[in-house]
VEXTOR-144501 format. One record per residue: residue number from 1; x, y, z of N, C-alpha, C in turn. Coordinates in steps of 0.1 Angstrom, whole numbers. Example, Ala and Ser with C-alpha at 12.3 -4.5 7.8 and 13.67 -1.06 7.14 Angstrom:
<sites>
<site resi="1" n_u="132" n_v="-57" n_w="78" ca_u="123" ca_v="-45" ca_w="78" c_u="132" c_v="-33" c_w="78"/>
<site resi="2" n_u="128" n_v="-22" n_w="71" ca_u="137" ca_v="-11" ca_w="71" c_u="129" c_v="0" c_w="79"/>
</sites>
This chain:
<sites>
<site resi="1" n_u="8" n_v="-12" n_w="0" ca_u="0" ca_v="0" ca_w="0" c_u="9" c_v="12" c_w="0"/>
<site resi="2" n_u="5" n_v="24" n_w="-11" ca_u="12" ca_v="34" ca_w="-12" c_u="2" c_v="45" c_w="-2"/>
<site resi="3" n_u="9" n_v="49" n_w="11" ca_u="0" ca_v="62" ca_w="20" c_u="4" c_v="75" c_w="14"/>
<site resi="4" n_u="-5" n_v="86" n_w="13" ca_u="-2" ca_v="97" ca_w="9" c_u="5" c_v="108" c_w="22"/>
<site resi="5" n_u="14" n_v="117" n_w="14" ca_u="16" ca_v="121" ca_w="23" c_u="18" c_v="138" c_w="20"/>
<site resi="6" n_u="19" n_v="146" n_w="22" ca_u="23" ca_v="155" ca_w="22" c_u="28" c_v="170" c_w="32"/>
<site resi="7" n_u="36" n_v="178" n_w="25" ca_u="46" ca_v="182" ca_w="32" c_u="42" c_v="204" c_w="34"/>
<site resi="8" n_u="49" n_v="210" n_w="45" ca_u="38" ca_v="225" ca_w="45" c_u="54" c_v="231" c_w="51"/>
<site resi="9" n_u="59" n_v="240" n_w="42" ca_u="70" ca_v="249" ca_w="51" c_u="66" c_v="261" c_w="56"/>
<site resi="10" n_u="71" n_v="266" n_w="67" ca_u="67" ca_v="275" ca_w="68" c_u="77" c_v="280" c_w="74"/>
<site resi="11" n_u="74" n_v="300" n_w="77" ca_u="86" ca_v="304" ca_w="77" c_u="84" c_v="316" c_w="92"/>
<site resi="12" n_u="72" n_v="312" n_w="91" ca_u="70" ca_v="322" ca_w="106" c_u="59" c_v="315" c_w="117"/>
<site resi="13" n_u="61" n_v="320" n_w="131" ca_u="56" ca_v="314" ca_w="140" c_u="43" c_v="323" c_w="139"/>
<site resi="14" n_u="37" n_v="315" n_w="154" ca_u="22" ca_v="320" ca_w="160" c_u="21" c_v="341" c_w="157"/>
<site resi="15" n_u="35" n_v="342" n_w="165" ca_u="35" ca_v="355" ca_w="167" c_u="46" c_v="361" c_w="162"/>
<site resi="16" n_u="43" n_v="356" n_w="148" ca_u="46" ca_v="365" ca_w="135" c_u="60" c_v="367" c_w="136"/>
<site resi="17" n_u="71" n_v="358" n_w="141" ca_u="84" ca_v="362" ca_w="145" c_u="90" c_v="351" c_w="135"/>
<site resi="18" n_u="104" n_v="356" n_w="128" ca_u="108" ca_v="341" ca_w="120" c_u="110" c_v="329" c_w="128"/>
<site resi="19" n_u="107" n_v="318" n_w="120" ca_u="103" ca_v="312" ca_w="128" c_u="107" c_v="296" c_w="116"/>
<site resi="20" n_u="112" n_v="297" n_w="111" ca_u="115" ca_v="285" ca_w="97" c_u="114" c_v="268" c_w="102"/>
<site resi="21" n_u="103" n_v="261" n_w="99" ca_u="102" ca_v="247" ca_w="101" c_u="92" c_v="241" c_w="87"/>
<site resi="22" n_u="87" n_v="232" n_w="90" ca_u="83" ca_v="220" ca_w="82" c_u="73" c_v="215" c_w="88"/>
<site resi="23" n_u="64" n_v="209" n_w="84" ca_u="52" ca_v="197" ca_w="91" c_u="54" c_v="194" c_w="78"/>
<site resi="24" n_u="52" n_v="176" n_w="85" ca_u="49" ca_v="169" ca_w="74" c_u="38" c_v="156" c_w="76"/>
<site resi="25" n_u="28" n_v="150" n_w="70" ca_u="17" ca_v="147" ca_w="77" c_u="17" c_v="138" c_w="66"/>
<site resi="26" n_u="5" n_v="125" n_w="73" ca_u="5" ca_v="118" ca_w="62" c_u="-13" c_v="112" c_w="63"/>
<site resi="27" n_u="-18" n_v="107" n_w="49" ca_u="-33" ca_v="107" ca_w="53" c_u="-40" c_v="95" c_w="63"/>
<site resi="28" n_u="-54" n_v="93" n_w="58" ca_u="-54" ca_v="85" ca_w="73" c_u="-58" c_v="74" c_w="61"/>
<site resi="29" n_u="-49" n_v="69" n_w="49" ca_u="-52" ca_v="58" ca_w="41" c_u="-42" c_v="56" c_w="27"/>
<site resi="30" n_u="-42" n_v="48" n_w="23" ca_u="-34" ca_v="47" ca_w="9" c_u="-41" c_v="39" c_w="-1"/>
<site resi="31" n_u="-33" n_v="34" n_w="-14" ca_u="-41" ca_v="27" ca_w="-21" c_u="-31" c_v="17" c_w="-26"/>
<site resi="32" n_u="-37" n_v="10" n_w="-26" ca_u="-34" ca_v="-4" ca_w="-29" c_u="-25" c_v="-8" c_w="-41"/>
<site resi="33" n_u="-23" n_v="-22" n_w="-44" ca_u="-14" ca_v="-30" ca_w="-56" c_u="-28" c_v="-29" c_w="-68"/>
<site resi="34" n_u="-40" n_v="-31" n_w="-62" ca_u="-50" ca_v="-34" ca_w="-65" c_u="-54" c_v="-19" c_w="-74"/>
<site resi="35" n_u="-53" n_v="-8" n_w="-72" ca_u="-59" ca_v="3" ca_w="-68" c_u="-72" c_v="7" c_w="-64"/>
<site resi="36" n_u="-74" n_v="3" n_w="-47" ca_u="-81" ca_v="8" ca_w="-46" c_u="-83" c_v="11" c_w="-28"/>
<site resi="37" n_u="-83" n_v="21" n_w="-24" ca_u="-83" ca_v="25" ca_w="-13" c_u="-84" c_v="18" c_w="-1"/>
<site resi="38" n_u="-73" n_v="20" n_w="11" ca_u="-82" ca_v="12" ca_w="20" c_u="-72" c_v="20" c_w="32"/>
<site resi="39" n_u="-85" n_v="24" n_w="38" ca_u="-82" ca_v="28" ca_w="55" c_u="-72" c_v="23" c_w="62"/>
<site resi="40" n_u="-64" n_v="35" n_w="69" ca_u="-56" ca_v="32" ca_w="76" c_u="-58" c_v="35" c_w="95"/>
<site resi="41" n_u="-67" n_v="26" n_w="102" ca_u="-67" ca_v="33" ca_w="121" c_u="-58" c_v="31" c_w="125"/>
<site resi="42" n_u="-56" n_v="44" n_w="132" ca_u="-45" ca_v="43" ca_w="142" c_u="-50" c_v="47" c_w="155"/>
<site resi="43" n_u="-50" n_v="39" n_w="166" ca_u="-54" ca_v="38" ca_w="178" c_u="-44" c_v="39" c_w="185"/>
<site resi="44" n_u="-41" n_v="45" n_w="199" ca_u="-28" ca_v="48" ca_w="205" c_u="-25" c_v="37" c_w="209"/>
<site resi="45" n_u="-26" n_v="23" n_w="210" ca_u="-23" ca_v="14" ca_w="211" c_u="-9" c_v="8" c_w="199"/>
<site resi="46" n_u="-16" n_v="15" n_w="188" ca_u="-10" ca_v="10" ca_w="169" c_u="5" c_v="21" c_w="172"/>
<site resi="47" n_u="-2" n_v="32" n_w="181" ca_u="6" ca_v="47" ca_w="176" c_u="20" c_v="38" c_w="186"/>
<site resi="48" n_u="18" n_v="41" n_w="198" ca_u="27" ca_v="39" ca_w="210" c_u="36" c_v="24" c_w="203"/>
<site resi="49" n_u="30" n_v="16" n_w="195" ca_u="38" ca_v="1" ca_w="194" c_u="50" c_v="8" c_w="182"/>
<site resi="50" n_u="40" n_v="17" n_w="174" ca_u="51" ca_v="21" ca_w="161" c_u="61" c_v="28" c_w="167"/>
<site resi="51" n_u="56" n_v="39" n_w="173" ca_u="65" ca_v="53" ca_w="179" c_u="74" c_v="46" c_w="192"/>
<site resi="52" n_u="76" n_v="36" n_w="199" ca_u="78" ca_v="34" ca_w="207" c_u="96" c_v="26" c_w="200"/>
<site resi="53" n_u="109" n_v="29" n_w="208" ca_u="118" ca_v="26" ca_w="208" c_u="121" c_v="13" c_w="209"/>
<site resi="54" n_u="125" n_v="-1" n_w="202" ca_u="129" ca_v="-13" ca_w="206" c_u="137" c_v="-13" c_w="219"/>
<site resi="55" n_u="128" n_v="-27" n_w="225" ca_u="135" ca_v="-29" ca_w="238" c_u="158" c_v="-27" c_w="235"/>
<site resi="56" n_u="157" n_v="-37" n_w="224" ca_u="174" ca_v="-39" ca_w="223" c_u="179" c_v="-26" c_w="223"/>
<site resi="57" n_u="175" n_v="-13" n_w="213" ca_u="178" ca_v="-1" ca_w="213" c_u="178" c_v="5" c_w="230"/>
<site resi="58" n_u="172" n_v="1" n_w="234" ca_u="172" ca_v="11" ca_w="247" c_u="179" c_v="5" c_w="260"/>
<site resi="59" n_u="183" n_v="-14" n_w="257" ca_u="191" ca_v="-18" ca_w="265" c_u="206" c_v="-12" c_w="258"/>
<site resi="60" n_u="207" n_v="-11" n_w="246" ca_u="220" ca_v="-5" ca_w="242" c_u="225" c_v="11" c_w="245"/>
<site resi="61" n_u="213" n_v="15" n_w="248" ca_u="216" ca_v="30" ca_w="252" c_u="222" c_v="28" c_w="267"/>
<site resi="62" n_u="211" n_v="23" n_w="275" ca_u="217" ca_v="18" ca_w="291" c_u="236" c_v="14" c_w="292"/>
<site resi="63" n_u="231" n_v="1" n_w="283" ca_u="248" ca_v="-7" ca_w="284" c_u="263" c_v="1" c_w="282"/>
<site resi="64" n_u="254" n_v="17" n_w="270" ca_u="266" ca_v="25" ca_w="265" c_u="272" c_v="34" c_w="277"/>
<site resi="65" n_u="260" n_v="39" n_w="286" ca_u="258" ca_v="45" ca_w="291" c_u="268" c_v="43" c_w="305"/>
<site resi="66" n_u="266" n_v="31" n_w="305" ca_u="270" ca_v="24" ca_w="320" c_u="288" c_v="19" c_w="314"/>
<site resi="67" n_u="289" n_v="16" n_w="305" ca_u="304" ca_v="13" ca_w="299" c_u="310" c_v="23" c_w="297"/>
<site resi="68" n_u="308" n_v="31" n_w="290" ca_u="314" ca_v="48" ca_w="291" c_u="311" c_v="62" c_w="301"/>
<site resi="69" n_u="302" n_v="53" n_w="313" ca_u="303" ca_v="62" ca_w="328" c_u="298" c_v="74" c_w="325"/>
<site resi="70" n_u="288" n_v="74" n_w="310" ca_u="280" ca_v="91" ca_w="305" c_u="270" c_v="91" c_w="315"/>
<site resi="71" n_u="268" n_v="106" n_w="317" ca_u="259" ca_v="112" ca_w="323" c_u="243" c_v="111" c_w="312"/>
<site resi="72" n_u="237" n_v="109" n_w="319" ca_u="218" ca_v="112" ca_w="312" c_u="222" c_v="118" c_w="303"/>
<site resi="73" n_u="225" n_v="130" n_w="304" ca_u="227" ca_v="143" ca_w="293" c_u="232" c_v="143" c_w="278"/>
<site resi="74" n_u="245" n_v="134" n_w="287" ca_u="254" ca_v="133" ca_w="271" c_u="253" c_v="120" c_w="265"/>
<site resi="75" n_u="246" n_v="110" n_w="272" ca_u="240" ca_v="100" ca_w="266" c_u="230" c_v="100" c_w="254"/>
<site resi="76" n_u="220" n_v="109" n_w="262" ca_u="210" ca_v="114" ca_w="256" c_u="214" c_v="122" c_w="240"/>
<site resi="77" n_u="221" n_v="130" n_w="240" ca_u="229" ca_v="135" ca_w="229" c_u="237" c_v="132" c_w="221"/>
<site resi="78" n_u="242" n_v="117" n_w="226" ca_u="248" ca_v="113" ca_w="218" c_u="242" c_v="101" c_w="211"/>
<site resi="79" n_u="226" n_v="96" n_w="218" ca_u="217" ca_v="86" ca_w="205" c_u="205" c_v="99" c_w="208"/>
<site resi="80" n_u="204" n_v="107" n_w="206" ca_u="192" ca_v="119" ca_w="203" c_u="186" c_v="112" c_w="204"/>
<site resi="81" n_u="178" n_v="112" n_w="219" ca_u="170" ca_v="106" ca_w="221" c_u="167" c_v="119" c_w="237"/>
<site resi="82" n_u="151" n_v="116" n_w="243" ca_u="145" ca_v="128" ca_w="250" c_u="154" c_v="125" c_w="263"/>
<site resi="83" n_u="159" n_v="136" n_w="272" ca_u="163" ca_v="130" ca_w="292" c_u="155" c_v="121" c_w="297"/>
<site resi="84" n_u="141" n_v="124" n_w="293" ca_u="130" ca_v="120" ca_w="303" c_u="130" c_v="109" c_w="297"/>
<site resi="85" n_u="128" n_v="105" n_w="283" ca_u="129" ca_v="92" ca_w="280" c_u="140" c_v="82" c_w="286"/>
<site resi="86" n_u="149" n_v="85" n_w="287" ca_u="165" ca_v="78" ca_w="290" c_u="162" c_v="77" c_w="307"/>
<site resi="87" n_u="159" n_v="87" n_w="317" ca_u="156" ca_v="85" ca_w="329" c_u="143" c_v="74" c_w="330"/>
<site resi="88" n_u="133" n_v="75" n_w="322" ca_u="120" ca_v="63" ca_w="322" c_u="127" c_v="51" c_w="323"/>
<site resi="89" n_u="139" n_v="49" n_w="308" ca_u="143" ca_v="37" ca_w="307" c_u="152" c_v="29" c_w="317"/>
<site resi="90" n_u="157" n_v="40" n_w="325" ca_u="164" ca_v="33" ca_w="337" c_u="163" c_v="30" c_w="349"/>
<site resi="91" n_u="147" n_v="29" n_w="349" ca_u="136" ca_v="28" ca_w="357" c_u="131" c_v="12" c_w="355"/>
<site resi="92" n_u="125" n_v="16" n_w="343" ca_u="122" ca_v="3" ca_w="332" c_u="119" c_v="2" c_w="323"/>
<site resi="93" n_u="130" n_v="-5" n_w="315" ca_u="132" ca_v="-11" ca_w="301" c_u="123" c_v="-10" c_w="290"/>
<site resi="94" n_u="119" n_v="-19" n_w="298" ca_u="107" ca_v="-22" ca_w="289" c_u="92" c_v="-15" c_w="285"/>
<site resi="95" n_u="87" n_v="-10" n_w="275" ca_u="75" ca_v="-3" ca_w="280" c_u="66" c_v="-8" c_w="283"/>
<site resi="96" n_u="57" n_v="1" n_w="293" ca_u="44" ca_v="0" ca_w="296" c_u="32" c_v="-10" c_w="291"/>
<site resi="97" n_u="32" n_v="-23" n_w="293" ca_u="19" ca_v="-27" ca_w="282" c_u="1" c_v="-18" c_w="290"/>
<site resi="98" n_u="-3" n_v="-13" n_w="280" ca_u="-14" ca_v="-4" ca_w="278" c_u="-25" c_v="-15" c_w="277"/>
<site resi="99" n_u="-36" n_v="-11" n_w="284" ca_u="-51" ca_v="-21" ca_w="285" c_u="-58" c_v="-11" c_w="280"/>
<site resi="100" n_u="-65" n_v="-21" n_w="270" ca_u="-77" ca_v="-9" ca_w="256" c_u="-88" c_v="-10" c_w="270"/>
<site resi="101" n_u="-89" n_v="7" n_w="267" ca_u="-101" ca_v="17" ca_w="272" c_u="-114" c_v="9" c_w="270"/>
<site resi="102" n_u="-120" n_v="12" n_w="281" ca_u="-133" ca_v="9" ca_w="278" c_u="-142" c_v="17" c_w="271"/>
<site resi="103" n_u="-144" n_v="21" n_w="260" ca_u="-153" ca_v="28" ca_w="252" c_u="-169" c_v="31" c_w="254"/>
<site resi="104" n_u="-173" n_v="24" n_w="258" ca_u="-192" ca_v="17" ca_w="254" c_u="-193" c_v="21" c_w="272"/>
<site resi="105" n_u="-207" n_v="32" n_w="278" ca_u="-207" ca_v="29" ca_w="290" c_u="-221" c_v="27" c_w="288"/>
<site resi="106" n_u="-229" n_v="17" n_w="297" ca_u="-243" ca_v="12" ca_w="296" c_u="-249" c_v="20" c_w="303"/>
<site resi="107" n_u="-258" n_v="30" n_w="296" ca_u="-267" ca_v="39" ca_w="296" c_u="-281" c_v="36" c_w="307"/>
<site resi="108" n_u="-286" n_v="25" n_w="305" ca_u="-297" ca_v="17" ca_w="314" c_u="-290" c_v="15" c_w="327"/>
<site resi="109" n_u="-279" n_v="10" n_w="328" ca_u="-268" ca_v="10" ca_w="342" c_u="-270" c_v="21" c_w="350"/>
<site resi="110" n_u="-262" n_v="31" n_w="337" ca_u="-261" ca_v="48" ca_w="344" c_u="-275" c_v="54" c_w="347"/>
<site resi="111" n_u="-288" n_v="50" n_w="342" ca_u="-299" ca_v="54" ca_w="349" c_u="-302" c_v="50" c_w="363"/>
<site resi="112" n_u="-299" n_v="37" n_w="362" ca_u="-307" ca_v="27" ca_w="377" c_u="-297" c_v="35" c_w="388"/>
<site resi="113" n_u="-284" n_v="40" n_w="384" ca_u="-277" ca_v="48" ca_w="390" c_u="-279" c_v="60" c_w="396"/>
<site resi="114" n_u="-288" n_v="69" n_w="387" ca_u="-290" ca_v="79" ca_w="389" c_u="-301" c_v="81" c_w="397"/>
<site resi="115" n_u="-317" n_v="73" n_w="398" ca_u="-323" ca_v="64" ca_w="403" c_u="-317" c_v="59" c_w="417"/>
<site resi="116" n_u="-307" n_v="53" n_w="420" ca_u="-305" ca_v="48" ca_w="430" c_u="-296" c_v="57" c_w="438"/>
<site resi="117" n_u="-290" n_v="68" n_w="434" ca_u="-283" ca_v="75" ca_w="437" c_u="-280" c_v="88" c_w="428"/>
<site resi="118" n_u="-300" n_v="97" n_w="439" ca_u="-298" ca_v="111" ca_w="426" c_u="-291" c_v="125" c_w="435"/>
<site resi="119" n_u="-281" n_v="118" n_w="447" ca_u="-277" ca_v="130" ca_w="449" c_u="-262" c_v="127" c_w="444"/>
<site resi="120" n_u="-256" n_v="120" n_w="443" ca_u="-241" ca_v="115" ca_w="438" c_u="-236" c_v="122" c_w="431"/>
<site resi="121" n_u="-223" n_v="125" n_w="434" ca_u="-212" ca_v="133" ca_w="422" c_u="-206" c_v="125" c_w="412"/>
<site resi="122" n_u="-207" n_v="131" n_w="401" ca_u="-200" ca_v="127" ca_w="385" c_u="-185" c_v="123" c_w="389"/>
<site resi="123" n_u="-181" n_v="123" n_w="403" ca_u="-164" ca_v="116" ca_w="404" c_u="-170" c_v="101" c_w="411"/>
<site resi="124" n_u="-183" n_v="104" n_w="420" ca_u="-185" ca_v="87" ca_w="426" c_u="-192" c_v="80" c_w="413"/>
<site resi="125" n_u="-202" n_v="83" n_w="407" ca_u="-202" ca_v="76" ca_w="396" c_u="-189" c_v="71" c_w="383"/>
<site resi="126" n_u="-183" n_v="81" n_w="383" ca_u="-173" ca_v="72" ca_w="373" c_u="-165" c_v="64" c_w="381"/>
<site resi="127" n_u="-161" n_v="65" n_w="400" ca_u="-155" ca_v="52" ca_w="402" c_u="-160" c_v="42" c_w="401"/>
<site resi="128" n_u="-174" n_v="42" n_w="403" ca_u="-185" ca_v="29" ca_w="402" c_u="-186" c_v="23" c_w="387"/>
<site resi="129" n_u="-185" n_v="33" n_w="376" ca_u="-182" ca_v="28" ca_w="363" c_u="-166" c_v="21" c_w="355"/>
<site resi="130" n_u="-159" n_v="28" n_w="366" ca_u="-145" ca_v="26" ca_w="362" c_u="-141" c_v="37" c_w="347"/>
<site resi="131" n_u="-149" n_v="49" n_w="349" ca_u="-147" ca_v="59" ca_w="337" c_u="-143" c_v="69" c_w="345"/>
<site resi="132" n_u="-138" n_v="80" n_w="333" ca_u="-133" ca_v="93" ca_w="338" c_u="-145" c_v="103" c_w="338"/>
<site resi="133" n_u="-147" n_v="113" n_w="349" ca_u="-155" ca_v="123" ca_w="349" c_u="-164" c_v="129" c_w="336"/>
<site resi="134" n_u="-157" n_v="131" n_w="329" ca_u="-160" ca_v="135" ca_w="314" c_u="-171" c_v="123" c_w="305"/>
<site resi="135" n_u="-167" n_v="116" n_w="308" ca_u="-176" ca_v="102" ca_w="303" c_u="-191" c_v="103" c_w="309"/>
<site resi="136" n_u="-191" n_v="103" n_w="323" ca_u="-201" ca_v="108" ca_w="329" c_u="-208" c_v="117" c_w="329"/>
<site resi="137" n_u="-204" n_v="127" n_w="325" ca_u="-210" ca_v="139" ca_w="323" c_u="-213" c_v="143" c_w="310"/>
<site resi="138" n_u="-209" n_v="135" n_w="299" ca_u="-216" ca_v="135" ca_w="284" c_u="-228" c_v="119" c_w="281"/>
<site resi="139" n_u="-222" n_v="113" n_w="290" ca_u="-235" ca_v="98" ca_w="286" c_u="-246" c_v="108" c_w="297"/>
<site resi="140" n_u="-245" n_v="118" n_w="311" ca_u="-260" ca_v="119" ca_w="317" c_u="-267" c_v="133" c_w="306"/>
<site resi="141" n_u="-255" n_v="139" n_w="298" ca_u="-266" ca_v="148" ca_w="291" c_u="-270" c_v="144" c_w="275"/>
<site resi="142" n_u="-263" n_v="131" n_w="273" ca_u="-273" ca_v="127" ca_w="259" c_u="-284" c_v="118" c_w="268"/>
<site resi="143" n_u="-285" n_v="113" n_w="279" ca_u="-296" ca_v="109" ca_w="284" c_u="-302" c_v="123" c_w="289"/>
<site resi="144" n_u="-305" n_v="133" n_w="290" ca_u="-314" ca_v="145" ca_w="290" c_u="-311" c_v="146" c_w="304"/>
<site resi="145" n_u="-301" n_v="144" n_w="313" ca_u="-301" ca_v="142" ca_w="327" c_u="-292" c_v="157" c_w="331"/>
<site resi="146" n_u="-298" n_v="167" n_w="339" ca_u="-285" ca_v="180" ca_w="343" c_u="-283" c_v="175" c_w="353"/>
<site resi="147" n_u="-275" n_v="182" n_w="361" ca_u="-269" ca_v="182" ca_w="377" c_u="-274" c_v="196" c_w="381"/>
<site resi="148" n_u="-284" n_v="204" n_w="377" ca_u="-283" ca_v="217" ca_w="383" c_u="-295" c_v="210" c_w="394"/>
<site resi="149" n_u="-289" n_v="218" n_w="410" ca_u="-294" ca_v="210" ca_w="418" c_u="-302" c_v="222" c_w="426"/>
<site resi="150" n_u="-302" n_v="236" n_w="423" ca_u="-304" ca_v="250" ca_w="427" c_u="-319" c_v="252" c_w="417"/>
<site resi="151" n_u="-331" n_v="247" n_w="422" ca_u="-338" ca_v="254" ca_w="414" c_u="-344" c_v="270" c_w="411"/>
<site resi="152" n_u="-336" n_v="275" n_w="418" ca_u="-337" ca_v="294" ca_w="415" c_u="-327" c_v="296" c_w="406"/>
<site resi="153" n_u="-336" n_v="305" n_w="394" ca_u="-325" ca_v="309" ca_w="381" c_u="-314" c_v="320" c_w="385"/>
<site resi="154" n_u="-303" n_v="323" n_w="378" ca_u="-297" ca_v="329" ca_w="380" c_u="-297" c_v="343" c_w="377"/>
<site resi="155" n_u="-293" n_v="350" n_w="378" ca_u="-292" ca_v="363" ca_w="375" c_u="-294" c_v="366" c_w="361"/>
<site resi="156" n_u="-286" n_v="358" n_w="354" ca_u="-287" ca_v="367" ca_w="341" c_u="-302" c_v="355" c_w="333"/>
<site resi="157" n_u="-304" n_v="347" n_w="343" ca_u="-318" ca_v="340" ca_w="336" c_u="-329" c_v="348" c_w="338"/>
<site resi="158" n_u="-329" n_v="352" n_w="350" ca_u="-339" ca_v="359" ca_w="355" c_u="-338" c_v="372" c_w="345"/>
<site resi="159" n_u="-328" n_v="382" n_w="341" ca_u="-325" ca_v="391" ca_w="331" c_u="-333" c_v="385" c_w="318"/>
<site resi="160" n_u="-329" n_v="374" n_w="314" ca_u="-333" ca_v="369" ca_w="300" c_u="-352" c_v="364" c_w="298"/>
<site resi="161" n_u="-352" n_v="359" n_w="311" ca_u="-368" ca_v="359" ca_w="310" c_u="-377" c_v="372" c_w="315"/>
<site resi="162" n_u="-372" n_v="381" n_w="318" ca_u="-380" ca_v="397" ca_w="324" c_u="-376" c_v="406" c_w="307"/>
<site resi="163" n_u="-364" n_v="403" n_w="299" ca_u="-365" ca_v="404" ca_w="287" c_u="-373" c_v="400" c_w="277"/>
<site resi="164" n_u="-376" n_v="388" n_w="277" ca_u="-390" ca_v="383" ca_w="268" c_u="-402" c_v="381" c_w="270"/>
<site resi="165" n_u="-402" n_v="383" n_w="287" ca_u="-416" ca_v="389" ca_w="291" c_u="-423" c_v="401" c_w="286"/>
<site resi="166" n_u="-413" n_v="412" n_w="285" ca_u="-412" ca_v="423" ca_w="288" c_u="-416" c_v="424" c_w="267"/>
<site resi="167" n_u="-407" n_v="419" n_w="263" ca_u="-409" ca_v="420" ca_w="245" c_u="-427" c_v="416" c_w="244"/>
<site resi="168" n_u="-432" n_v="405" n_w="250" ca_u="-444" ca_v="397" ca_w="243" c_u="-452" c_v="409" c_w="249"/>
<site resi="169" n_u="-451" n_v="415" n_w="258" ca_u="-465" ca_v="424" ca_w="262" c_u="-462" c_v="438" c_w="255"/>
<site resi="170" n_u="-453" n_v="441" n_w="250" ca_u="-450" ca_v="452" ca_w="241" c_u="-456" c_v="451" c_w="225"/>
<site resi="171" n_u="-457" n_v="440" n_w="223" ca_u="-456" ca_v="437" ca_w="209" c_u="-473" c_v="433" c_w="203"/>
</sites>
């Protein structure tokens, strides 16, 4: 499969100061022996396995490291490679193996929840789901569910409905 790719120079920053670099980007597919297209996903799972340094590479960094008595620094500069990465690695080797996210949270669950518990905050619900805050708070408002727990409007509501009161008896 041939992926497309293409390239953007550019010669000034955010804030208009010279600034001379390159992006180069590639699409999210290519086409085939065949010709004919086919999708490419990349899930941080795919990203981290590509982007991620071989274990041997990074025992050879350690081994150089510890044979020639270099400091982090000049280790690091002399296989360009990040400090923080090189201090990770001598921690542990090996990377991190990653457990796929749970995606899907069961909506009928998060009701009997909300039901069983309608005073609870969006941090004890996601430990009971095993999700992050944000997950919670977008599955209770596609289920039509708020947290506003203050039923007196606010100032500028109160403003906005004394404004459209005020229009319909004028008009």
């Amino acid at each position: 499969m041939t992926p497309g790719v293409f390239t953007a120079i550019h010669t000034w920053g955010q804030d208009q100061k010279w600034h001379p670099h390159i992006h180069f980007s590639t699409i999210a597919g290519g086409v085939t022996k065949k010709n004919t297209w086919r999708d490419i996903s990349f899930y941080r799972e795919n990203i981290k396995r590509v982007m991620s340094y071989t274990i041997d590479f990074r025992r050879k960094v350690i081994s150089v490291r510890k044979a020639e008595g270099l400091t982090i620094r000049e280790t690091a500069k002399q296989f360009r490679i990040g400090k923080a990465s090189l201090v990770r690695w001598l921690k542990r080797p090996e990377p991190k193996n990653s457990t796929p996210r749970k995606r899907k949270l069961d909506k009928n669950a998060l009701s009997k929840d909300v039901e069983q518990y309608p005073d609870a905050y969006q941090k004890e619900r996601a430990e009971r789901f095993g999700v992050c805050k944000k997950t919670i708070w977008q599955s209770l408002k596609k289920l039509g569910l708020t947290y506003k727990k203050n039923s007196i409007p606010s100032k500028n509501q109160r403003k906005r409905q004394a404004g459209t009161s005020a229009k319909k008896t004028t008009v």
